[in-house]
C-alpha positions in Angstrom: 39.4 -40.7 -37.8 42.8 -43.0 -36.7 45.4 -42.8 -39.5 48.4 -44.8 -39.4 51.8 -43.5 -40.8 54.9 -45.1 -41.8 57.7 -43.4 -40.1 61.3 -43.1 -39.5 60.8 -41.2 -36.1 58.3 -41.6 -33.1 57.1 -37.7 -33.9 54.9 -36.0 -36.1 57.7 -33.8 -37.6 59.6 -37.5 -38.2 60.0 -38.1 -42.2 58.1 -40.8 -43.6 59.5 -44.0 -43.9 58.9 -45.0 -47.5 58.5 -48.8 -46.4 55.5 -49.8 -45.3 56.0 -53.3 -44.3 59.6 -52.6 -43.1 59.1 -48.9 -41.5 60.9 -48.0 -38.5 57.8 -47.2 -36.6 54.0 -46.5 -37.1 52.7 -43.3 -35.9 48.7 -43.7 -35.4 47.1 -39.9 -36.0 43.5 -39.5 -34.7 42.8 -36.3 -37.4 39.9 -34.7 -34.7 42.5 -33.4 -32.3 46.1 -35.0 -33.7 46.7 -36.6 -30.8 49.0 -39.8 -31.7 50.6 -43.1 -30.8 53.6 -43.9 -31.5 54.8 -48.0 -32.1 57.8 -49.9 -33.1 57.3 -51.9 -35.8 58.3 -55.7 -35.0 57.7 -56.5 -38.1 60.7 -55.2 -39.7 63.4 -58.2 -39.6 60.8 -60.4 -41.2 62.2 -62.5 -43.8 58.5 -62.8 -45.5 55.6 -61.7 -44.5 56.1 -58.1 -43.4 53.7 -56.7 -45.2 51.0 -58.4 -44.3 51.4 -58.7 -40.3 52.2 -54.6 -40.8 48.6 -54.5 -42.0 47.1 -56.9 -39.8 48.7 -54.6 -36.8 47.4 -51.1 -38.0 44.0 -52.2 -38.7 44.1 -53.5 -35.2 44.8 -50.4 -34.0 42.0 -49.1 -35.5 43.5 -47.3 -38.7 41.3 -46.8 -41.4 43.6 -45.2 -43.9 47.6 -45.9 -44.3 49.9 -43.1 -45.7 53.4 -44.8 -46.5 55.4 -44.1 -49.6 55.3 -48.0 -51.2 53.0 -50.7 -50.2 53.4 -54.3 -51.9 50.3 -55.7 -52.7 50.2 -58.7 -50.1 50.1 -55.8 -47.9 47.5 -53.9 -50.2 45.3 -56.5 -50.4 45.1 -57.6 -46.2 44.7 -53.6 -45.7 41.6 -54.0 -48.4 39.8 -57.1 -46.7 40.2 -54.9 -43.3 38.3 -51.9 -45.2 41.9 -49.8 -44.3 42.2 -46.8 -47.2 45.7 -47.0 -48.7 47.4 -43.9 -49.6 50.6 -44.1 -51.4 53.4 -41.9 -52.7 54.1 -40.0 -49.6 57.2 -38.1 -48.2 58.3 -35.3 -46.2 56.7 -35.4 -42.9 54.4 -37.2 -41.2 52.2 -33.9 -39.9 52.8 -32.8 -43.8 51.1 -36.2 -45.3 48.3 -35.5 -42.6 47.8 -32.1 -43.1 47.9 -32.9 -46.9 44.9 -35.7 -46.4 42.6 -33.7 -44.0 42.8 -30.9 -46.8 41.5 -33.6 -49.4 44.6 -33.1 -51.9 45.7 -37.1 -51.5 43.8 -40.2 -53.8 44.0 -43.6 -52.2 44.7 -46.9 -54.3 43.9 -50.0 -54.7 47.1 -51.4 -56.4 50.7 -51.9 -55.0 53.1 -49.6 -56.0 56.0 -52.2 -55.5 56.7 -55.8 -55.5 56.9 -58.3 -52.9 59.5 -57.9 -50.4 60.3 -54.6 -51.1 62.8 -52.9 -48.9 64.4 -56.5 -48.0 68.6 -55.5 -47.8 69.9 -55.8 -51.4 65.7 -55.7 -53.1 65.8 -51.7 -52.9 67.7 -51.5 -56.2 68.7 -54.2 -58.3 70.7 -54.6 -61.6 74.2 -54.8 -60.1 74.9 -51.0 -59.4 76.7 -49.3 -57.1 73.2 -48.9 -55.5 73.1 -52.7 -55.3 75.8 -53.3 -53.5 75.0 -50.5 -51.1 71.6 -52.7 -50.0 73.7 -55.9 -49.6 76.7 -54.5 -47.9 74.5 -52.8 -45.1 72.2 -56.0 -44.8 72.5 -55.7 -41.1 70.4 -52.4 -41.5 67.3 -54.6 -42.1 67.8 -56.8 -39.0 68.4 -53.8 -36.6 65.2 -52.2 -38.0 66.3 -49.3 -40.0 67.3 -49.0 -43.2 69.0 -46.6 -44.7 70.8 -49.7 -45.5 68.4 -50.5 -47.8 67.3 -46.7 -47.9 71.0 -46.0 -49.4 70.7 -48.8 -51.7 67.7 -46.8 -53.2 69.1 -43.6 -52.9 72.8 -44.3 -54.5 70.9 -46.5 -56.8 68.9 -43.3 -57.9 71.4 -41.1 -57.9 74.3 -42.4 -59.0 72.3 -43.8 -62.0 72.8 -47.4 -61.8 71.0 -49.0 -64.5 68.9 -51.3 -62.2 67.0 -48.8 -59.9 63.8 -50.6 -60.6 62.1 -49.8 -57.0 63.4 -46.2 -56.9 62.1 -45.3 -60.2 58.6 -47.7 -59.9 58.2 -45.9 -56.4 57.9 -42.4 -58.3 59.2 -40.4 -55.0 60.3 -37.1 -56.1 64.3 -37.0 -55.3 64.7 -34.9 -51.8 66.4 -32.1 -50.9 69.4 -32.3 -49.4 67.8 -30.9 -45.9 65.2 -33.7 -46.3 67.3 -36.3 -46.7 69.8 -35.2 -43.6 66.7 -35.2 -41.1 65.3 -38.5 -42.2 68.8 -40.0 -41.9 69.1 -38.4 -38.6 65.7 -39.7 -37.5 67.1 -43.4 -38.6 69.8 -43.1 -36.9 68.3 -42.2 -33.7 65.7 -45.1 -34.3 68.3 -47.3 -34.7 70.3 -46.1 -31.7 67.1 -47.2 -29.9 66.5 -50.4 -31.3 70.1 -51.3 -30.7 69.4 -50.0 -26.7 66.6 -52.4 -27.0 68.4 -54.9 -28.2 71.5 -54.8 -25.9 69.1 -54.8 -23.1 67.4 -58.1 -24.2 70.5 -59.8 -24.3 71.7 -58.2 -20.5 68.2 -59.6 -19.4 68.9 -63.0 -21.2 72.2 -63.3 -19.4 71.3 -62.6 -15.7 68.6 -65.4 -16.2 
């Protein structure tokens, strides 16, 4: 069976991107021999819409289950019409979250965990919080692709108790350890390394034409 994962890195060992719609990449698993697939996700500077074209693209990869950490339901209910098993609430490691699923310890859902637009720069905590401003002030996070500047407007929203951390308390992630949380920031910032290569490259190509 082909699973797809929401992920911060392009390995198994990467952490899980708790975005589904706006993850980093998409690691598609086949569970008989874990061989994988690794993809970008183009889907991740959408203003709208995210969710569902992240659907449309693992289905048409062949997934028939998603592990992610929050799915909005747009994305929920495209993922249901394509018969694609939606498994939420995940962290740690993609190889963990598989490993987890193959043993039969993980329930799927039918219902969103989070709202519309969900990881959008300055929608990962809300109320006006230090964790707010966090989102906003590293908008550019979303448009690269990576997101801990909306990741850090979740996590200072958590942990510095702002009063507004809707998303990071309606997610229900268990807070990480401080190990966990270096290596996914560490995976981000290598994917964003890349998708800033990629980027820079576009634009040399743009400019010799």
């Amino acid at each position: 069976m082909k699973l797809a994962v929401s992920a911060s890195g392009k390995e198994l060992d990467a952490s899980i991107d708790p975005r589904f719609g706006r993850c980093a990449y998409f690691i598609l698993v086949d569970t008989d021999d874990m061989s994988f697939e690794a993809f970008n996700n183009e889907n991740i500077a959408l203003g709208g819409g995210a969710g569902i074209q992240s659907a449309q693209f693992v289905a048409s990869k062949g997934a028939k289950v998603v592990l992610t950490g929050n799915v909005g339901p747009n994305a929920v209910q495209t993922l249901s019409a394509a018969g694609v098993e939606v498994i939420v609430g995940q962290r740690g490691t993609v190889r963990e979250a598989i490993e987890s699923y193959k043993k039969g310890n993980l329930t799927s859902t039918a219902q969103a965990n989070v709202s519309d637009h969900y990881g959008m720069s300055g929608n990962m905590a809300t109320g006006g919080g230090p964790g707010a401003g966090m989102g906003r002030g590293m908008g550019m996070g979303r448009g690269m692709g990576m997101g801990r500047g909306m990741g850090m407007g979740r996590t200072m929203g958590g942990t510095m108790g702002s009063p507004g951390q809707a998303f990071a308390n309606q997610s229900m992630e268990p807070p990480l350890s401080k190990e966990e949380e270096l290596k996914r920031l560490k995976d981000q910032a290598n994917a964003l390394r890349n998708q800033v290569e990629a980027i820079e490259s576009g634009i040399r190509d743009l400019e010799k034409k």
